[in-house]
KEVO-76337 format. One record per atom (N, C-alpha, C): residue in three letters; x, y, z. Coordinates in pm, whole numbers, plus 50000, padded with zeros to 5 digits. Layout:
BEGIN
AlaXYZ...
***
This chain:
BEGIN
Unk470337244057220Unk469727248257346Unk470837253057441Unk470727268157520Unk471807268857596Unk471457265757729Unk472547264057805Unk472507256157927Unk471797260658006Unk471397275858037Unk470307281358124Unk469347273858119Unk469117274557960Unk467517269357903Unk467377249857955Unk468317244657919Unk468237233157958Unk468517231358088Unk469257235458176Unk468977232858333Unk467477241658391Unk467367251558324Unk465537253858323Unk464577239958333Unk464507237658230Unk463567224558193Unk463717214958246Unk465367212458273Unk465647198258401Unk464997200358491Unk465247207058553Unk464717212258699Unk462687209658699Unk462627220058614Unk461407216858591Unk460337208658583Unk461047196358522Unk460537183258484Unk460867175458669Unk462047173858704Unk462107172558791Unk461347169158944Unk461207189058940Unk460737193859033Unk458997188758981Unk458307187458888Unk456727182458872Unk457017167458899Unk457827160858882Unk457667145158862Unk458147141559002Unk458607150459083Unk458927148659260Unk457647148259339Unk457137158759275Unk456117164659411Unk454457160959298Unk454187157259177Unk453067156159122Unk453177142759034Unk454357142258931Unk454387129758831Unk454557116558902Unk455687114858997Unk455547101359050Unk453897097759124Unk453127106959115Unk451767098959187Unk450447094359069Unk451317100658929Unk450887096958801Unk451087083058759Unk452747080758765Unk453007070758738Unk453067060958776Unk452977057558897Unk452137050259032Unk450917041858978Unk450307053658974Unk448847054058970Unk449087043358832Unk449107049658688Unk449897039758581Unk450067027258562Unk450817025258727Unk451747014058696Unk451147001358808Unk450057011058886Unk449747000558964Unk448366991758865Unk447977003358787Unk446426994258757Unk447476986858543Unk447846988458551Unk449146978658434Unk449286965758521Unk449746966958652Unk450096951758705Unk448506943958768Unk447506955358771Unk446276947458807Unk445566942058712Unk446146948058558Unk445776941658441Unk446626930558394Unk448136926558478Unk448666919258379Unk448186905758541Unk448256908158652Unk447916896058741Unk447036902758854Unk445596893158765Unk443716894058788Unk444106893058969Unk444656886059022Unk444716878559137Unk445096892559254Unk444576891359349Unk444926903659429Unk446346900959495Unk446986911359502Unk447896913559555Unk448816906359712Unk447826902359776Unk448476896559883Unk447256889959930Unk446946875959894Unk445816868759890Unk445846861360044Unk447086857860106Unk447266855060226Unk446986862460387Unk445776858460420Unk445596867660535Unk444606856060679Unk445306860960734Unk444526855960892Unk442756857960868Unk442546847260929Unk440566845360927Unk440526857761041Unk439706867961045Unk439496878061166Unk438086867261309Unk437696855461210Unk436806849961265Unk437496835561396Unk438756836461338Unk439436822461375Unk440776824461528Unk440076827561616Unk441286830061703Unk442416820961704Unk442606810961660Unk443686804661644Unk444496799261575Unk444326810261452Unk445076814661339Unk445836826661405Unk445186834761434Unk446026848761501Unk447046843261554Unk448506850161558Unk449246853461622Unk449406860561718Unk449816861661864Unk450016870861964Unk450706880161883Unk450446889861955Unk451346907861956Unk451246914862085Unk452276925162066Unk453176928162154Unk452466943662098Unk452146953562180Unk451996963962129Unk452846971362248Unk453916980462161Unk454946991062206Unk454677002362217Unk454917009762329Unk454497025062343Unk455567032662405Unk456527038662323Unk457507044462428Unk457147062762471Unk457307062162549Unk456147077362609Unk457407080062689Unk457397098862667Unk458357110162752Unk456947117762787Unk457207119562903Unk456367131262937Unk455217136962916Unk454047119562896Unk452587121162835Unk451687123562956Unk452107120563065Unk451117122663155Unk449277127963123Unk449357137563048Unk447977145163002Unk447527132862901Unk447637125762852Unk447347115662733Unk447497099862755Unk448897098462850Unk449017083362857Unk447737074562921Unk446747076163043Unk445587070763061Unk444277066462942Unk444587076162857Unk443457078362753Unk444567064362646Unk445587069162649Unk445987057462511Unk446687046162600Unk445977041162672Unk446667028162767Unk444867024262700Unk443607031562766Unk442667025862738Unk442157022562605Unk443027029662495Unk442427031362344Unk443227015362323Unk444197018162365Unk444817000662356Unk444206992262370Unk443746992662499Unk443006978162549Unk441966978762471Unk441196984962419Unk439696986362319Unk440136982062198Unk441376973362164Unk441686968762048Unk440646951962084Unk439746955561903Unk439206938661881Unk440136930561883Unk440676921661914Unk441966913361941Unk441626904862098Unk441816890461991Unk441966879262158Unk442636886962235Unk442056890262357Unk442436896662510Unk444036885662518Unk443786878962515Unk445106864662541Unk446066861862470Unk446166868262361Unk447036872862255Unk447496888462230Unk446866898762309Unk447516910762290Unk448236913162481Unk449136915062416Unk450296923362503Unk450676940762509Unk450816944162626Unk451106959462646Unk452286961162675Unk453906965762631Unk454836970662699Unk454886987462678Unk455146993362798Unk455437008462777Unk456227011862831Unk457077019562783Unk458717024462778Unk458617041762848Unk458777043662978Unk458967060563019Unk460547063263023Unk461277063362950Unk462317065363007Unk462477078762966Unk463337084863098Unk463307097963123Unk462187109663166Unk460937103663175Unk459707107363238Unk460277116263336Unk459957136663354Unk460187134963475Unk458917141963535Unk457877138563484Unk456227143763520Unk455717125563566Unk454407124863617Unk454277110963637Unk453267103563586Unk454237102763439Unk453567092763286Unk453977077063386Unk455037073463456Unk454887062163533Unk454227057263590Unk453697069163687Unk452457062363804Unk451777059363731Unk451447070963640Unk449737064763580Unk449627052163484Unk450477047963467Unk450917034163396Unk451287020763485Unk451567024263602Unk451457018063680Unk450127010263753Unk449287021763711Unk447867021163772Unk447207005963688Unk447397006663574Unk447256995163529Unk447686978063488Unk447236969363569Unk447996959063624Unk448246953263442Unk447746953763363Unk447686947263229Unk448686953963157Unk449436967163166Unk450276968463102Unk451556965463144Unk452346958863116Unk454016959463143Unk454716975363141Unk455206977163232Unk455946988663201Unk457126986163269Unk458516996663183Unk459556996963149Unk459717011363215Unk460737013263299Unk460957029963336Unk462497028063388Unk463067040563347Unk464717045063344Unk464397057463374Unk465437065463470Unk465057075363477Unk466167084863355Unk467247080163279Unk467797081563212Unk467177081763030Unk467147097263019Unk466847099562861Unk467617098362729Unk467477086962673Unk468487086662564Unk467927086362409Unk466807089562439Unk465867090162290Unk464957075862271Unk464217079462208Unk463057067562130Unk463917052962133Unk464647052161985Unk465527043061968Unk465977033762042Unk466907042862184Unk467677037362260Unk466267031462355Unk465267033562392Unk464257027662487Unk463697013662407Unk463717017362252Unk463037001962187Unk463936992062201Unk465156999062178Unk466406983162194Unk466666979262324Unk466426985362434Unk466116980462552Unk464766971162567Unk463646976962506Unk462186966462523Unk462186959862436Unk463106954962324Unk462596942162247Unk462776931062282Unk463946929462380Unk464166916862428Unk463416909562512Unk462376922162572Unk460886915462649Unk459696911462598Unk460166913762435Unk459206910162307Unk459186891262282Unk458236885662319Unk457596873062340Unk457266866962232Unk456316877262120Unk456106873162031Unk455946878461894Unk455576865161827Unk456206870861704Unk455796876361666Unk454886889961628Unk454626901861565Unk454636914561752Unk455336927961648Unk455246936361745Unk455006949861700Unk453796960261733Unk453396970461687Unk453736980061752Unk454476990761707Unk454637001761789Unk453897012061719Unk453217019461810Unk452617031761788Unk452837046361938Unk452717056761900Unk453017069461949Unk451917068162103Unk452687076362188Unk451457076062302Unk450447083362292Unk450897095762187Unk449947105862185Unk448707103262062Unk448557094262004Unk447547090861891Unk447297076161948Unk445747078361871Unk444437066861936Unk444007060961769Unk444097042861841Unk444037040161684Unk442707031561668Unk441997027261587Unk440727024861531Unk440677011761599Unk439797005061636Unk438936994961725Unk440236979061632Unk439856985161513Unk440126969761424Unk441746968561375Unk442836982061438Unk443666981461397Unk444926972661429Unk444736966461501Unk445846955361558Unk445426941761448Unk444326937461417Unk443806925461311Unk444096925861166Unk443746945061154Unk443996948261016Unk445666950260987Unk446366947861086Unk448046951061041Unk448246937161067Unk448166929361174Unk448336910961128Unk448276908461022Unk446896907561000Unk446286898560892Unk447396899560803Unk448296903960748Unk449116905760624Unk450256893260659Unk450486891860803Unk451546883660856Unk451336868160751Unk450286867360707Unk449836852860655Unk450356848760607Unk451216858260521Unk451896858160398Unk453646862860405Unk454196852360400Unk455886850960451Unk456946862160411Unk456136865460284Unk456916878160220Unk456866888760299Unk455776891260388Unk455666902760419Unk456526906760585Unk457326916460560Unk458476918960676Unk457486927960793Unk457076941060762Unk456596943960807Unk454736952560769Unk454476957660803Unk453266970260792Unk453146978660887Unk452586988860765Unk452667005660815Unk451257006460801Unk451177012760935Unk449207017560932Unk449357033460864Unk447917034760880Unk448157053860824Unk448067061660918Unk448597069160937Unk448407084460983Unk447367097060940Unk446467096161015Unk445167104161003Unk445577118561065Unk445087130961063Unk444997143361149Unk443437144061167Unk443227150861270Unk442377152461317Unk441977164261298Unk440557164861183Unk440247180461172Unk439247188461237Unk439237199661276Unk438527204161367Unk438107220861267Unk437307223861298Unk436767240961248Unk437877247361235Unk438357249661383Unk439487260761397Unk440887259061363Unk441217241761271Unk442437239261212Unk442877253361154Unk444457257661189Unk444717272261144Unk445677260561014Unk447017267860954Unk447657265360828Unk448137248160826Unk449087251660998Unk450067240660997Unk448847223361037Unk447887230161066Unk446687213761016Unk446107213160924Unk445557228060858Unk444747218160765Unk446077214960661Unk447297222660655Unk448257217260566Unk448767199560607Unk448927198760701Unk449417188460757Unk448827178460693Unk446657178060744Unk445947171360693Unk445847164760556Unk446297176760464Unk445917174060304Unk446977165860310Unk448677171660329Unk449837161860305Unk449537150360307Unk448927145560450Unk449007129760430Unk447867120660428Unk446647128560402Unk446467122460222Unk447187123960116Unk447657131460092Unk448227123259955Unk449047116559967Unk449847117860117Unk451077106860151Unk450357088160165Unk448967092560236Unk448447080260210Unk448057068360086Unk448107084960028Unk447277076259860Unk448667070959792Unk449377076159822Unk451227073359749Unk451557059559858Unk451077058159984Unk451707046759999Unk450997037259944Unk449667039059941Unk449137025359883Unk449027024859768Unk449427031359640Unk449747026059556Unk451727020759569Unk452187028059645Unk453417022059691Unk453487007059761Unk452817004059823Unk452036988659883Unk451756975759782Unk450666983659669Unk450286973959611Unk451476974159436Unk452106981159455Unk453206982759321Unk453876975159376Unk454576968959511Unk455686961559561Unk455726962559688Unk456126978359765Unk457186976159892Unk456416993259915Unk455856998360069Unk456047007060129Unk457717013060184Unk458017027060126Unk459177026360132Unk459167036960296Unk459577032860365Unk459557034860496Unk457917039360551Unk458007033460736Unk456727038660795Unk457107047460875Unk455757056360918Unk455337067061008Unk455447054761179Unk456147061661240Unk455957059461388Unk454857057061445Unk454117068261443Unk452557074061466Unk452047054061483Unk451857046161387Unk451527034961340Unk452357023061258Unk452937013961282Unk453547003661224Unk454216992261292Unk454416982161245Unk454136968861323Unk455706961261241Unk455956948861260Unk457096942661212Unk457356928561237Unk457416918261167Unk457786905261252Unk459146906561349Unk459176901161468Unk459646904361550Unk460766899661506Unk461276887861463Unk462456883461429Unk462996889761280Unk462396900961254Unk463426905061141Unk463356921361214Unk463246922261342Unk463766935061403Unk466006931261441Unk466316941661387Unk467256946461421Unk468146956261481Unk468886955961531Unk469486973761636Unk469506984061494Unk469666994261560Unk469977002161415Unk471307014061491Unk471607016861456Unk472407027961511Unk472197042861598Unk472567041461692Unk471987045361880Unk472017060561796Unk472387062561711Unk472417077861660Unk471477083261596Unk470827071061521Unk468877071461414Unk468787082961480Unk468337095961353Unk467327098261387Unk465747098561371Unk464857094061289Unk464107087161213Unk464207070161228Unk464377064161343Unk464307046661370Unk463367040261295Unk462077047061245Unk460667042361204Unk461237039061069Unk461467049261024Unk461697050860848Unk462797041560865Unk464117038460901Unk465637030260902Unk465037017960896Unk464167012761037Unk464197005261033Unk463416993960938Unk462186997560914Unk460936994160797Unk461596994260636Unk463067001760632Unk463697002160478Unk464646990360435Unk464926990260577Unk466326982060612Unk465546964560603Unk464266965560654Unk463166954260605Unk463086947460488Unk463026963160406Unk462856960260298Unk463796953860179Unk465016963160243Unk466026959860161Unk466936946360170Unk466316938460306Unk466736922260305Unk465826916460205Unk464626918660134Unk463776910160033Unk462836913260134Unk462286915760237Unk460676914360228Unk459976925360199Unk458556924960214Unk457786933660135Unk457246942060286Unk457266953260274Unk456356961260366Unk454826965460286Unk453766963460388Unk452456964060293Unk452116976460379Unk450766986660309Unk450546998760398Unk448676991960379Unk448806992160540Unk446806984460581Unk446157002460624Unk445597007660484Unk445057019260565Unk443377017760663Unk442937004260684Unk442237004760797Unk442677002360897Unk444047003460916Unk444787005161056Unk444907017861045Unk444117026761152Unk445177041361129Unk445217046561281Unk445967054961263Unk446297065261434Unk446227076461385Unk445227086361504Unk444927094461480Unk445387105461560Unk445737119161536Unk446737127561638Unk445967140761615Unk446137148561677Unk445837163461610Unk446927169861573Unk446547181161472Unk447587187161430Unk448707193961516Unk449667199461489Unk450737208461589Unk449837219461583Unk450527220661785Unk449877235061816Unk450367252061736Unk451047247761664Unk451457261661605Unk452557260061527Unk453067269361399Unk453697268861284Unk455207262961318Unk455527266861460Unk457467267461506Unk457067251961537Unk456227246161642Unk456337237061627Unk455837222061487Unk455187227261448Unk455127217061312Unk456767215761260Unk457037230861222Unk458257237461179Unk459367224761238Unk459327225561425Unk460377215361454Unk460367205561444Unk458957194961395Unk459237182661369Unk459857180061203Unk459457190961146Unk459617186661003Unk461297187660980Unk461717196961030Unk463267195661024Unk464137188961128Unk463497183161192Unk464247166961281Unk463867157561163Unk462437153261117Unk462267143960974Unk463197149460858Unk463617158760820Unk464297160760711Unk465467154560762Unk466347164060876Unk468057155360901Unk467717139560861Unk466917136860950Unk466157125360957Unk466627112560855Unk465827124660745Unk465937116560556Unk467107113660556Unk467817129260531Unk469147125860505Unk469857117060524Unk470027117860663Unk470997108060744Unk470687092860662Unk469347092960685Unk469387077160666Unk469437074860515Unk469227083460395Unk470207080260262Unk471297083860221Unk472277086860320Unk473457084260376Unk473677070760377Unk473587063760500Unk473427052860536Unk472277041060448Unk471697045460376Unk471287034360279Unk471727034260136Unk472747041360121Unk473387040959955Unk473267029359879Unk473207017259911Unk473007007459820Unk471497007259778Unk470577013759827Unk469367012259794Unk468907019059652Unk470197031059648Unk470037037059495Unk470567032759362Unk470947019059382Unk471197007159293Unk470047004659243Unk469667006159121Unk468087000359075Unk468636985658976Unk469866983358934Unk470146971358918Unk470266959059010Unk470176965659155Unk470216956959279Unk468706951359301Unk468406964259367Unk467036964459390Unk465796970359314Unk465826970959218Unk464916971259106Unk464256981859130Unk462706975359129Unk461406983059156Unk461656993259314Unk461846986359413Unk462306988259561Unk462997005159530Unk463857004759462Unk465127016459456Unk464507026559370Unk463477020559274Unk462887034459178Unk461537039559313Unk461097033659354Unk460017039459501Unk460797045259523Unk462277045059610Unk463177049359744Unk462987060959713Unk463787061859532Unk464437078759513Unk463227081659442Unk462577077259387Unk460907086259313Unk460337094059479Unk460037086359575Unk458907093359677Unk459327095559766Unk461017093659781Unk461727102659948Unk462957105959877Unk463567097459769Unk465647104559793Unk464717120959746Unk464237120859610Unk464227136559578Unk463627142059631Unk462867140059725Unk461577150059836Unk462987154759937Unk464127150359976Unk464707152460075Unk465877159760016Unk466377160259882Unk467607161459889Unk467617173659714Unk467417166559604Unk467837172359491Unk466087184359480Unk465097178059475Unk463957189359447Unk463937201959544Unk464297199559672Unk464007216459709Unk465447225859687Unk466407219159644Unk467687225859632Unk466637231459480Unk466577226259384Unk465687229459269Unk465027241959280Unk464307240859379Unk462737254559396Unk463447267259359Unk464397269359421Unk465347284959364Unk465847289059301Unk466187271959249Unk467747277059075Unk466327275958989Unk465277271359026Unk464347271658909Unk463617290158895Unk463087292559019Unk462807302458990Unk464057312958960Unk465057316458983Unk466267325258966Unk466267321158814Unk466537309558729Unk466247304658593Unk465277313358517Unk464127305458519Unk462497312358495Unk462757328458489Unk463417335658569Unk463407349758579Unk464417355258473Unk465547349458495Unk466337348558376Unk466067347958207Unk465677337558184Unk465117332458100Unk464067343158021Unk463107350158132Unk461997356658080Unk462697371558049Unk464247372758138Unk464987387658077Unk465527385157952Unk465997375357954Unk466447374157787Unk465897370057709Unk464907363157705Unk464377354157614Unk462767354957654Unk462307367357615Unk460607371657633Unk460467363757591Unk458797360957607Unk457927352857555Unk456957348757642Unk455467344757621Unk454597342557669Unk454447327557779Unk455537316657686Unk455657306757802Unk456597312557908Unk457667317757869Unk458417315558027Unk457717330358101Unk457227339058051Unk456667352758119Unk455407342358226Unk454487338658180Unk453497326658194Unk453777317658330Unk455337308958282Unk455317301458444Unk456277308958505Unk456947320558485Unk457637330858577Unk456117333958725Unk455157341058612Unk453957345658693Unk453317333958818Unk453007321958714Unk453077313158803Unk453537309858937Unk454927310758947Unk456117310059045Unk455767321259136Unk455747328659125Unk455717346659186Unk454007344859253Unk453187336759160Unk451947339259277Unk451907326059340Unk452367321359300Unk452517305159400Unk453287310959556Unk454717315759538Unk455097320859626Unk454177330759744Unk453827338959629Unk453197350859684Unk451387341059828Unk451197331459701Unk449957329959792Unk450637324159998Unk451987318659919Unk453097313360040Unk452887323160190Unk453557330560070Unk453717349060159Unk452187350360277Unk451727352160200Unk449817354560262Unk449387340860358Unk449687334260303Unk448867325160419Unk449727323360565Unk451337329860527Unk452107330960664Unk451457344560735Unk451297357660649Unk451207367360726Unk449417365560800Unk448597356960736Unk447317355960775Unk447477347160900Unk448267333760907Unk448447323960987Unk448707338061110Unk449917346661089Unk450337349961184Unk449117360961306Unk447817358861212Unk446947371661230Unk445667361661283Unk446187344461308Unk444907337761321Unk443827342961229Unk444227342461116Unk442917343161006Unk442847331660868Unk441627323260872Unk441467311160775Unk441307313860636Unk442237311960535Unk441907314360457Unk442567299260366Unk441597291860376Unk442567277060323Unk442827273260192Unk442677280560111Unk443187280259942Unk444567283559981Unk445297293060085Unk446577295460125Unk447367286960187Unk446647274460219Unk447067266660318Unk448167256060249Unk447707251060147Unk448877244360061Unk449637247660032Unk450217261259938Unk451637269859906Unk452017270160052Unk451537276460151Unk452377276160294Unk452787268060345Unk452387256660336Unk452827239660404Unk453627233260333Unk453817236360164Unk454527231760109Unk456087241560171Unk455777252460120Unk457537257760107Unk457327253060274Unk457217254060408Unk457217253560504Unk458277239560490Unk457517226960432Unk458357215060418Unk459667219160380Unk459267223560236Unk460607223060171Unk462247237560235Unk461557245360316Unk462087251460421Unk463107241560532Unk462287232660577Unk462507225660689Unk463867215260635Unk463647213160499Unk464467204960450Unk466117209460450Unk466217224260420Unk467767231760386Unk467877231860564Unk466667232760651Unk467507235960795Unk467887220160831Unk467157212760806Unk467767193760838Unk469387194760746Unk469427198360609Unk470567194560560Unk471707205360629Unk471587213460675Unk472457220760760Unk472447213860919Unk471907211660957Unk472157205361084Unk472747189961112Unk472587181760964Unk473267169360973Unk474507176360926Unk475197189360809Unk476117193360779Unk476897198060924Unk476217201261024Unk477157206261159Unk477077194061256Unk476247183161235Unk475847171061330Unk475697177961437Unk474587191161410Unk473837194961564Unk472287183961590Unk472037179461516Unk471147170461535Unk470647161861622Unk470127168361738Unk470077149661827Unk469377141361800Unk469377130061908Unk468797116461826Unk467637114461929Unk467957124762033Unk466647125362127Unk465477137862090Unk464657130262104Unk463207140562050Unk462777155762170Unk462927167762071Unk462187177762100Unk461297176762115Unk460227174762213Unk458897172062202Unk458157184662140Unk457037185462048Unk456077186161931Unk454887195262061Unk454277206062081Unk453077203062120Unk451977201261986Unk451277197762082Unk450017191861926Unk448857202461995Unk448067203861900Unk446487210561913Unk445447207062056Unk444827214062116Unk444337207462190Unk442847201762146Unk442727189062193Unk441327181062118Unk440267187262150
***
């Protein structure tokens, strides 16, 4: 076999077992361990009937510049089922310079935290944990509203000692006029959902979404004032002391999609540096003699989504094209074509997006390379450390 041909097929195999086979083998491996132990998975959970089993919580909201939203998710808060006497509100404005304060002020039940100094997400949580009382603490986004039962359904797991933290899900919000960058968004995470929970019940959620996720308070730690991605660092860094992160998808938060392609575009390549950075900084996690099961999740469903598969997408097709000049034939002519209309449908659903026109069979090839786009501009921007650690704010869709 010559080496074209075999870095062909690497890649290949690769690039399917990144983005399609690991949700095979998942899938596989989770109903193998439900056949080898009958017993469910995390049998330890809080009575929802017993208020004094519950634990207090602390629910975290650090908000820049929500003003249009913060009233609406101060009240989606308080509409959490949860002993009134056991849930807590802190909210974090720092750097507000619209007035997300006053209107947080307005309400005597929330605690609020205000600096007029902006130093990012991160730097506002390690300032409010130390006003953290008790022992479980949930942070979720100002701009997403989460389900009546979702503060009980991310406890309840606390029952059980193993468990460090939980990640709720992340819903989008679909509407008629979703153009590429939602309904793409949408599909993603479903399947990001369906991958964590078989990621959940195989062992360990390997990092959470911001949007939604919670933590025992005493296994919170600082992380480095530079994070950019704190959610994902910190929930791994959980993990990688021995406890288990579980994903409760009847906890979820719900957001609408980004208002338009540049901005989806800019969150996805702040999450890519994001990746990077932080498997940088978690290299021991790619020890699978260390951490076993833990380390085959890490690099199966984020190291190669961030780093080796989209470098792939080009030497594969530049390969494939190759391959089919020298070496005709009906398979590689076959997934050459493949490649070329996969792309091509890419092509079309940008120039349609750009024409506000729905055509959603286009919507997946466009959201994908869009990701895997976003990924070479993150690994160039941690390569120049233009990266900040303070957030570009996102606009989102209007509801």
């Amino acid at each position: 076999m010559s080496l074209p041909t075999f870095a062909f097929w690497s890649l290949l195999c690769l690039v399917f077992y990144t983005y399609i086979g690991y949700g095979i083998v998942l899938l596989v491996a989770v109903r193998i361990k439900r056949i080898l132990h009958s017993n469910p998975q995390n049998n330890h959970n809080y009575c929802a009937n017993n208020n004094n089993q519950l634990p207090a919580v602390t629910l975290v909201v650090a908000a820049y510049n929500e003003a249009d939203c913060i009233a609406a998710k101060i009240k989606n808060s308080m509409a959490q089922n949860y002993p009134p006497d056991k849930l807590h509100f802190l909210f974090v404005t720092d750097g507000s310079t619209d007035n997300t304060p006053e209107i947080v002020r307005q309400y005597p039940a929330v605690e609020l935290h205000h600096s007029s100094e902006r130093r990012g997400k991160i730097a506002a949580v390690h300032r409010i944990m130390p006003y953290v009382k008790t022992p479980v603490v949930i942070f979720t986004d100002a701009n997403t509203y989460l389900n009546p039962d979702a503060t009980y359904q991310l406890v309840r797991h606390y029952a059980n000692p193993q468990v460090g933290a939980v990640a709720g899900e992340k819903r989008i919000a679909n509407k008629e006029k979703d153009t590429a960058e939602g309904a793409g968004e949408g599909i993603y995470w479903r399947y990001e959902s369906a991958l964590k929970r078989g990621d959940s019940e195989l062992y360990s959620v390997v990092g959470a979404a911001g949007e939604l996720f919670s933590i025992r308070t005493d296994c919170y730690e600082p992380v480095p004032p530079d994070t950019i991605i704190e959610d994902f660092y910190m929930t791994l860094r959980i993990a990688q002391r021995g406890y288990r992160v579980m994903y409760e998808p009847k906890a979820y938060a719900t957001e609408t999609a980004s208002a338009s392609v540049a901005d989806e575009l800019k969150r996805k390549i702040r999450i890519a540096a994001g990746g990077i950075q932080a498997i940088m900084r978690l290299t021991p996690l790619l020890n699978p003699l260390r951490y076993g099961v833990l380390s085959f999740q890490y690099i199966s469903h984020r190291v190669l989504r961030w780093t080796i598969a989209p470098l792939a997408l080009p030497l594969l097709l530049c390969l494939n094209l190759y391959l089919s000049l020298q070496h005709p034939s009906a398979m590689y002519d076959g997934l050459l074509a493949a490649q070329v209309l996969f792309y091509a449908m890419a092509f079309a659903g940008y120039l349609l997006e750009k024409k506000q026109l729905k055509v959603k069979i286009l919507f997946v090839p466009y959201y994908f390379c869009l990701m895997n786009y976003a990924v070479f501009r993150g690994m160039w921007r941690i390569a120049l450390g233009s990266q900040s650690v303070v957030w570009e704010k996102a606009k989102r869709a209007a509801e």
